[in-house]
Wavefront OBJ file of the C-alpha trace (Angstrom):
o trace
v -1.365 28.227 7.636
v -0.736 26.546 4.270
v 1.402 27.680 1.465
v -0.079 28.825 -1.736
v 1.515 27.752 -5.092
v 0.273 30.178 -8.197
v 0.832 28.480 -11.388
v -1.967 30.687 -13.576
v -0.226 31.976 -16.534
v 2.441 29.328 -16.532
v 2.377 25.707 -18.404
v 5.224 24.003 -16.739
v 6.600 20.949 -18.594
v 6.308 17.741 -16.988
v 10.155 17.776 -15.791
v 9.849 21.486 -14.126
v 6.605 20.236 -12.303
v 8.161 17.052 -11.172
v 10.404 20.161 -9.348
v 6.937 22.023 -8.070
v 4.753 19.498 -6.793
v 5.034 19.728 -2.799
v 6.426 16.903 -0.764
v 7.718 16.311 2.401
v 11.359 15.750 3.216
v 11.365 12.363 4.006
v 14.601 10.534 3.136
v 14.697 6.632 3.779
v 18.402 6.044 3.356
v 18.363 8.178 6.604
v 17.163 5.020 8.470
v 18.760 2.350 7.039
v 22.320 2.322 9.059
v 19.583 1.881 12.249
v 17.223 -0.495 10.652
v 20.102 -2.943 9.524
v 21.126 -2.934 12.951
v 17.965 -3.308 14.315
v 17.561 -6.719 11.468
v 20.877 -7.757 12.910
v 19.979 -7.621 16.189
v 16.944 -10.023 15.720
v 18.487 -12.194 13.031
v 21.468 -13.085 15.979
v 19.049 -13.285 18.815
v 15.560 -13.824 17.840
v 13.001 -13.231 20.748
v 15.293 -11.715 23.120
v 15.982 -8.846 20.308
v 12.526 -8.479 19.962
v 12.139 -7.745 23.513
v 14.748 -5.346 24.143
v 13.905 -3.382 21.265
v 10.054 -3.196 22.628
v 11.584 -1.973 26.138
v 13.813 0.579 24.247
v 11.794 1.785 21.361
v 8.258 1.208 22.319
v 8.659 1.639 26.124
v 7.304 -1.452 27.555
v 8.397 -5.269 27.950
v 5.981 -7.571 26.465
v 5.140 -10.441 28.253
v 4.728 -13.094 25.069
v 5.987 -12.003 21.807
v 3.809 -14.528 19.673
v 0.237 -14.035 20.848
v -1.858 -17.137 22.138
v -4.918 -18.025 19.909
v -7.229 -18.480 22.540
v -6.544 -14.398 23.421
v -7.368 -13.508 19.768
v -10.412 -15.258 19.592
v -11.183 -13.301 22.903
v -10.397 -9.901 21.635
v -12.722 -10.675 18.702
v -15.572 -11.573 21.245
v -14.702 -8.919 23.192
v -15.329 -6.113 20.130
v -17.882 -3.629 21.214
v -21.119 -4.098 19.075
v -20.864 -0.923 16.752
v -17.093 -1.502 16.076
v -17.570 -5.703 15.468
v -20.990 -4.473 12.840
v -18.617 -1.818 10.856
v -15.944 -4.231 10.649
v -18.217 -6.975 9.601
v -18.729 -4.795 6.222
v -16.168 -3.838 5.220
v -14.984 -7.542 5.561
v -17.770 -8.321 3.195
v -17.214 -5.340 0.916
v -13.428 -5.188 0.530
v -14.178 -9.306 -0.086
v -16.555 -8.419 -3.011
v -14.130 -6.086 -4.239
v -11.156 -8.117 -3.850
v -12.885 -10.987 -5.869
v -13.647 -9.366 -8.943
v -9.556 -8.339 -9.561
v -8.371 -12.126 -9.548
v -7.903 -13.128 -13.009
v -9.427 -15.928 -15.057
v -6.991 -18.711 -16.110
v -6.649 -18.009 -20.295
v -5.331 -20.396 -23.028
v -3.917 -19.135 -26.156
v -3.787 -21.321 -29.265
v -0.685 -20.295 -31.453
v -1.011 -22.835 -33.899
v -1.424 -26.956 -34.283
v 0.282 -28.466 -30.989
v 1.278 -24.932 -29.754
v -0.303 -23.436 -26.442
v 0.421 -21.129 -23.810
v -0.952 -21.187 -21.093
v -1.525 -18.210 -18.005
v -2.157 -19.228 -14.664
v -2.162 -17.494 -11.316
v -0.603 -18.503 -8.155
v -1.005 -17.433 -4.834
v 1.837 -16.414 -2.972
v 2.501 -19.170 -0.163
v 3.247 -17.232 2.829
v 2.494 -13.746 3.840
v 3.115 -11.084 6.637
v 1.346 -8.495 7.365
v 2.717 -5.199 9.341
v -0.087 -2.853 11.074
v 1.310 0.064 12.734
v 0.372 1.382 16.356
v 1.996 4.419 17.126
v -0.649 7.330 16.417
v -3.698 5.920 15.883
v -5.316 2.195 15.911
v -5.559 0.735 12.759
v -8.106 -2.347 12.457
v -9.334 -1.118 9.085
v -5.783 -1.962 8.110
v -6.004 -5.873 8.786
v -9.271 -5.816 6.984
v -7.646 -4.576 3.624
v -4.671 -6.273 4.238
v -5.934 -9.688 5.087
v -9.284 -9.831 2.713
v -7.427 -9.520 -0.702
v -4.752 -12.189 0.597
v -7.362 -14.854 1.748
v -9.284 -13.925 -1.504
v -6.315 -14.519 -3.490
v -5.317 -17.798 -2.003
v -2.498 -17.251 0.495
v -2.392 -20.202 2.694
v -0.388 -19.177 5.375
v -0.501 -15.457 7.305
v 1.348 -14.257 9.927
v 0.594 -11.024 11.635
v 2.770 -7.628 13.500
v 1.994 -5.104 15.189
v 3.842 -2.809 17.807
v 3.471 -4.092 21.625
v 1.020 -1.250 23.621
v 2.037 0.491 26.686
v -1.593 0.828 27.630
v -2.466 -3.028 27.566
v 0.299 -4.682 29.232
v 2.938 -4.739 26.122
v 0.599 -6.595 24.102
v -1.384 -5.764 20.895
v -4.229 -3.179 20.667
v -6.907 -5.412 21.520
v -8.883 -3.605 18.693
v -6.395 -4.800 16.131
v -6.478 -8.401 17.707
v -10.287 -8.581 17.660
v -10.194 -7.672 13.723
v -7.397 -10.348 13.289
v -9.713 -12.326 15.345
v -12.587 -12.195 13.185
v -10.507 -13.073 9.713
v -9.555 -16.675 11.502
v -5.845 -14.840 12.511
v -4.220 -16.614 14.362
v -0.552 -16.355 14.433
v 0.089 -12.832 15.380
v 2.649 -11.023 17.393
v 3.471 -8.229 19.604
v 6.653 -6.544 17.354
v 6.982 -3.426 15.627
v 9.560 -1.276 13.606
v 12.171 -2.709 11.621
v 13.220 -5.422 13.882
v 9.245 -6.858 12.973
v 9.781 -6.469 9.573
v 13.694 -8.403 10.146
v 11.708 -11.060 11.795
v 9.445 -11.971 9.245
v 11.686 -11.775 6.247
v 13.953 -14.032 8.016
v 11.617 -16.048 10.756
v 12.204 -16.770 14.257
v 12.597 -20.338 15.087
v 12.068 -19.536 19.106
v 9.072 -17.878 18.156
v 7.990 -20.831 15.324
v 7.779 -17.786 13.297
v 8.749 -19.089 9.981
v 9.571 -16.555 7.306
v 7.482 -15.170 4.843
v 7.002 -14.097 1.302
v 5.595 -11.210 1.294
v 5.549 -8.420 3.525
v 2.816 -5.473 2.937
v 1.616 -2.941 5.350
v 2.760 0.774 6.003
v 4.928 2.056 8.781
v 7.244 4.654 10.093
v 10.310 6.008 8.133
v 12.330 2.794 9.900
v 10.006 0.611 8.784
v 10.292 1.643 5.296
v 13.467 1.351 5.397
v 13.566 -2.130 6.544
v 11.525 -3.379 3.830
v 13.716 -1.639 1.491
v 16.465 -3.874 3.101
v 14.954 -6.709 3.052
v 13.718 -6.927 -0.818
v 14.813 -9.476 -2.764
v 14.811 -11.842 0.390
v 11.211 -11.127 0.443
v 8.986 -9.522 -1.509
v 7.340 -6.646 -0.388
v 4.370 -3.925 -1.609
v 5.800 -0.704 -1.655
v 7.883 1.907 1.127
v 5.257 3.234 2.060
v 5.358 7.107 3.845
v 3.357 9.583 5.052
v -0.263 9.852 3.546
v -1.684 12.241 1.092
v -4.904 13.761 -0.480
v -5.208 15.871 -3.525
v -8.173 17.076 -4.418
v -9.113 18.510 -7.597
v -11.887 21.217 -7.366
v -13.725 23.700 -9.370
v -15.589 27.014 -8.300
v -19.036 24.432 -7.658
v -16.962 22.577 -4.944
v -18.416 23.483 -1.456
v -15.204 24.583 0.484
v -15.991 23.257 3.815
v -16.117 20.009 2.518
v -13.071 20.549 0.877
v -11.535 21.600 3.906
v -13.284 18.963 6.004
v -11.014 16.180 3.941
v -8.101 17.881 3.727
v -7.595 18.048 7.478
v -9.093 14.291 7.276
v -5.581 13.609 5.829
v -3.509 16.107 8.163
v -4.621 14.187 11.590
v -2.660 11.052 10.764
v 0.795 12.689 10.616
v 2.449 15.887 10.992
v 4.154 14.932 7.445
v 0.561 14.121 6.056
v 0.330 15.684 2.793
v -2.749 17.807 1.962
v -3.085 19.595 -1.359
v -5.930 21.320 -3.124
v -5.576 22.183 -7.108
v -7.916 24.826 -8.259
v -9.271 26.993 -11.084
v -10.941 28.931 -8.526
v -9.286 31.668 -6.546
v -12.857 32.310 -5.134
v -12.426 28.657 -3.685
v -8.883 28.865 -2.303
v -9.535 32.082 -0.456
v -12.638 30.472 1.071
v -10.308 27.256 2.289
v -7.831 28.589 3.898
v -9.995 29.996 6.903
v -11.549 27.100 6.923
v -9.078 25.067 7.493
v -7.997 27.041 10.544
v -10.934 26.887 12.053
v -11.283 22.980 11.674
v -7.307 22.701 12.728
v -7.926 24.578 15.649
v -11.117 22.332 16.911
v -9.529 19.177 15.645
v -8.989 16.261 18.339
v -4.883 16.362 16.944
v -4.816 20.115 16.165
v -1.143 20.235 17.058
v -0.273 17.349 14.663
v -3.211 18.984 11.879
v -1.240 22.361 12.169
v 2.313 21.033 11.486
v 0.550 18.852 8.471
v -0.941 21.643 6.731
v 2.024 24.308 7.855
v 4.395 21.614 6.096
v 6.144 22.050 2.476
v 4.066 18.897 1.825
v 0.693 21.099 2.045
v -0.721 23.518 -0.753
v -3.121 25.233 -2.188
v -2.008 25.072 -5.786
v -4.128 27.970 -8.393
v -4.102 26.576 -11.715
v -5.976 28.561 -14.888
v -8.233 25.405 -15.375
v -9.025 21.627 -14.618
v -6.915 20.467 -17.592
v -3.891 21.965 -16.084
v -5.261 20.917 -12.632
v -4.997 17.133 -13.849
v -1.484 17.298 -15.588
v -0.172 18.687 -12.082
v -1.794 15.626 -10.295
v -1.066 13.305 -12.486
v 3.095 14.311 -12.212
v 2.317 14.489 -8.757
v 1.042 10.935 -8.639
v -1.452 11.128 -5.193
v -2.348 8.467 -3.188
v -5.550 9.460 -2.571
v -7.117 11.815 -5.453
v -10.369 13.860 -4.785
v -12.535 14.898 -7.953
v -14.628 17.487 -6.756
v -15.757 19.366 -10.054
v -18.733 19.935 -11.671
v -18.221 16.573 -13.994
v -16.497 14.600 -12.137
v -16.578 11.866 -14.795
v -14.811 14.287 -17.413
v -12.265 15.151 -14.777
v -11.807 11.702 -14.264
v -10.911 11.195 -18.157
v -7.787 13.373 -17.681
v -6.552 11.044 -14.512
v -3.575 9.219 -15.442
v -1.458 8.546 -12.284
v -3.603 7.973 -8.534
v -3.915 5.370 -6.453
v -7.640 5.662 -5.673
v -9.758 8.375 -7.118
v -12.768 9.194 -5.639
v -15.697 11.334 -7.543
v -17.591 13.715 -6.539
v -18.271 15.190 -2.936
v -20.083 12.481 -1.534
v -17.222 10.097 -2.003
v -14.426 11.780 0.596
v -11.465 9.578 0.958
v -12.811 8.629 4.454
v -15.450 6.499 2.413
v -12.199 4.773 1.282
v -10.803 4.531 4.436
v -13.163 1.907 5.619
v -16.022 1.032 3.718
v -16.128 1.845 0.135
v -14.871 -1.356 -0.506
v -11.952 -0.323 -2.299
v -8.427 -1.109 -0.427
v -6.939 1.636 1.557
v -3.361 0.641 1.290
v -2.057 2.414 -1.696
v 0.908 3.494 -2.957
v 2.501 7.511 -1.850
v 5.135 9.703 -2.298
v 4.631 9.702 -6.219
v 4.623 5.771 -6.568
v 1.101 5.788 -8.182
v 2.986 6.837 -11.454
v 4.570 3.474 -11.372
v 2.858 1.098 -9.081
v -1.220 -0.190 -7.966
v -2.681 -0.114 -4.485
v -3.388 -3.170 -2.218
v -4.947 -5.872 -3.923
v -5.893 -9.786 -4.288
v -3.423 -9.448 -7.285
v -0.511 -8.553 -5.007
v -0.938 -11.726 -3.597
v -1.028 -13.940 -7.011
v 2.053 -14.499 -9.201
v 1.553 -14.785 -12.950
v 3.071 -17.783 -14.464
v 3.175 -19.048 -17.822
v 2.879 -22.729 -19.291
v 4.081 -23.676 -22.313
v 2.542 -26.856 -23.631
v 3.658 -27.743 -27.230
v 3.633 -30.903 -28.920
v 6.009 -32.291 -31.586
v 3.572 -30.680 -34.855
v 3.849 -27.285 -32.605
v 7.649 -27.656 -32.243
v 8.153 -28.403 -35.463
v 6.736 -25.364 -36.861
v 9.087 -23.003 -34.975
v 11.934 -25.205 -35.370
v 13.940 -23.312 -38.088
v 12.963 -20.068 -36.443
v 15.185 -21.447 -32.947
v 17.785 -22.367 -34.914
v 18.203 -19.087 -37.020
v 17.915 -16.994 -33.638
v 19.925 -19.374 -31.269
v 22.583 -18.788 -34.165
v 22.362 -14.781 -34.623
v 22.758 -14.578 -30.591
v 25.721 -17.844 -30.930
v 24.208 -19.453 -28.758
v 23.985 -22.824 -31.691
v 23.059 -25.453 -28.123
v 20.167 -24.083 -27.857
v 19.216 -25.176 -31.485
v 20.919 -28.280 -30.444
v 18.205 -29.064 -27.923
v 15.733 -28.478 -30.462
v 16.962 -30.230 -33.338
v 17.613 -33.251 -31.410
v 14.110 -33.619 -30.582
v 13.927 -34.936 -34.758
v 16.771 -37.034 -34.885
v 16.802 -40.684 -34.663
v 18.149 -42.438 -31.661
v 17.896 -43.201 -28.031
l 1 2 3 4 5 6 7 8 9 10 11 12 13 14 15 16 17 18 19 20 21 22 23 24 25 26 27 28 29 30 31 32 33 34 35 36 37 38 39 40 41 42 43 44 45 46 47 48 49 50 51 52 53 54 55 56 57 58 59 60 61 62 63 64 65 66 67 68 69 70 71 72 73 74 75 76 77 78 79 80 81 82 83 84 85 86 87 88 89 90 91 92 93 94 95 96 97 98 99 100 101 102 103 104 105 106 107 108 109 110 111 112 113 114 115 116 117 118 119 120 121 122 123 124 125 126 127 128 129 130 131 132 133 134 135 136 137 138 139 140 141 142 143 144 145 146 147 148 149 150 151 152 153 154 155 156 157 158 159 160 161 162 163 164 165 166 167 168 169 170 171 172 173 174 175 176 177 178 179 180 181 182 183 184 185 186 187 188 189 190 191 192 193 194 195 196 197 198 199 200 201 202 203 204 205 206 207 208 209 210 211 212 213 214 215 216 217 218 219 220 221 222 223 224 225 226 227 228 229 230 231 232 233 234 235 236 237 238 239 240 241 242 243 244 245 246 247 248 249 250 251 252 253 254 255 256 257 258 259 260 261 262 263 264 265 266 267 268 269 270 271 272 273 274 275 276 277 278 279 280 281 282 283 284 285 286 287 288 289 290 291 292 293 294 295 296 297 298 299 300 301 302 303 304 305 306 307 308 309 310 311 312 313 314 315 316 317 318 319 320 321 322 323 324 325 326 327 328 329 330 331 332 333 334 335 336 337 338 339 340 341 342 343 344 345 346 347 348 349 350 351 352 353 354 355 356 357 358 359 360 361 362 363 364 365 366 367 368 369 370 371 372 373 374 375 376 377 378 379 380 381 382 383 384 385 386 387 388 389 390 391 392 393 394 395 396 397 398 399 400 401 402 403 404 405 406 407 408 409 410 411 412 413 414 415 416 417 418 419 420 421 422 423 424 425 426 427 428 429 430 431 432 433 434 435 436 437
């Protein structure tokens, strides 16, 4: 069912694991020629675009495009009891969590007259994509939303795909969570034509464009934010998710099994991994996992995730070889399930979220750790954070120097603006002594 990877005996280098490390085929550039057609479209016709793309691509006309207020206060009221108190926390907890990464204004004294100072700005408008094609994703607008009011954002606008099942409109489980944040600009759209309209707004619509987009997506999606940078700003491409656990001969294998196939029900390109010391503990896993993939709710789509070259069960001769393979492979989601998890931990270079020991499954992180479940994949951990207030602030520096402070770098300008020729820029200094008007 999933493909084993031996690596005992061998210490690969970094550059012939960066070859190893499994990973779906997913290639972006595929999409683009569709998604900048599907921009276009929307750019030259606004809501009408929007609609024909719902009727061809998500199967059903919508009847409004920008949702009415009154229905998203509705949908919140409207939350069944259970689903309304889970939300409720993690609102709280992914707030708590949220607060503690904005940064403190600093000064910094470089001398008499000479300060800089760092100050953080929240981004002014921001929109926020939350798929609806496989599953329902209300934990989404939680950790999307939270870090963004924490941070400051003023303004939000909201997309997600129209529904068959409720008339072409949102989920009503994604509108109650919008709902509950104070939401209320949201709209049925989805793909890359939803990501087109925010980047460049809608005036039909009074969608005026954003920012910032976040928020993961299909392989069109991605590819529309890709197109998009630079007109907007946007958190990462995201693709298909992924777990990697890191367990020793002490890990229990049918919780180890239990998560992986977690992972495997989102996507049939879900990536599930397990790096071990233990060939005791791989041979236990792999009938696990069959059993759980053949009970699952999604056991076609947990099959073709763990039957996938993204899926492996990788035998390593210990945890210190275990960690240099994770951290090339840069996980989204990293399980420590060893017998010191807090050692393990010290090897961790490159993850999005880590997660220690086997009472923390990524589930926990899913939707209600408190941490933010939106985090970078397909390697990007090695070079980029997960979903947080930060993404929403912009650091910008003040420079506040008096005469006495400009004085005492003055010869310094002029020797540099000199070296590079570039003598104006000494100019501007020098004039700042001279007599005159």
């Amino acid at each position: 069912m999933i493909q084993l990877l031996d690596l005992r005996g061998r210490r690969p280098g970094r550059a012939e694991l960066m070859t190893l490390v499994p990973r779906a085929h997913v290639d972006v550039a595929v999409a683009s020629e569709t998604a900048a057609q599907l921009i276009a479209e929307v750019r030259a016709s606004g809501e009408s675009a929007l609609v024909a793309q719902a009727e061809r691509l998500d199967g059903v006309r919508p009847s409004v495009i920008r949702v009415d207020p009154a229905d998203i206060a509705a949908a919140a009221e409207a939350l069944d009891p259970p689903v309304r108190a889970a939300l409720d926390e993690a609102i709280r907890r992914v707030r708590r969590a949220s607060e503690a990464q904005v940064p403190p204004p600093a000064v910094t004294d470089l001398g008499a007259g000479a300060q800089v100072i760092q100050r953080w700005q929240p981004i002014e408008r921001v929109g926020f994509y939350v798929p609806g094609g496989k599953a329902v994703y209300p934990s989404s607008v939680v950790m999307s939303v939270v870090p963004a009011q924490v941070a400051g954002v003023a303004s939000v606008a909201l997309a997600s795909p129209p529904q068959a099942a409720f008339g072409g409109g949102v989920h009503p489980t994604i509108l109650g969570a919008a709902g509950i944040l104070g939401v209320e600009e949201v709209y049925a759209m989805g793909g890359a034509g939803a990501i087109g309209a925010l980047a460049y707004g809608v005036p039909g619509l009074g969608l005026d464009p954003v920012d910032l987009i976040t928020g993961p997506g299909n392989v069109y999606v991605a590819a529309a934010k890709r197109l998009v940078r630079g007109v907007v700003g946007i958190d990462a491409e995201a693709g298909p998710t992924e777990i990697l656990i890191i367990a020793d001969a002490t890990a229990r294998a049918r919780l180890v099994a239990a998560d992986l196939v977690s992972q495997a029900e989102h996507d049939e390109l879900a990536a599930a991994v397990l790096v071990t010391d233990s060939p005791e503990l791989a041979e236990a896993v792999v009938p696990e996992l069959a059993r759980l993939a053949s009970t699952a709710s999604a056991t076609a789509r947990v099959t073709a995730a763990l039957d996938g070259p993204q899926s492996a069960v990788v035998l390593v001769d210990d945890i210190a070889a275990a960690a240099a393979f994770s951290n090339v492979y840069g996980p989204e989601h990293l399980e420590l399930q060893t017998a010191d998890p807090g050692a393990t931990l010290d090897l961790i270079t490159n993850a999005g979220a880590i997660f220690l020991g086997q009472d923390a499954p990524v589930s926990l992180g899913d939707y209600l750790a408190g941490s933010n479940h939106v985090l970078p994949t397909g390697g990007q951990s090695r070079f980029s954070s997960g979903l947080g207030a930060t993404t929403f602030l912009r650091s910008q520096q003040v420079i506040r120097y008096d005469r006495e402070g400009l004085a005492g770098v003055r010869d310094g300008i002029r020797a540099l603006s000199d070296a590079e020729q570039l003598p104006a820029h000494g100019d501007a200094v020098d004039a700042r002594f001279a007599d005159g008007p």
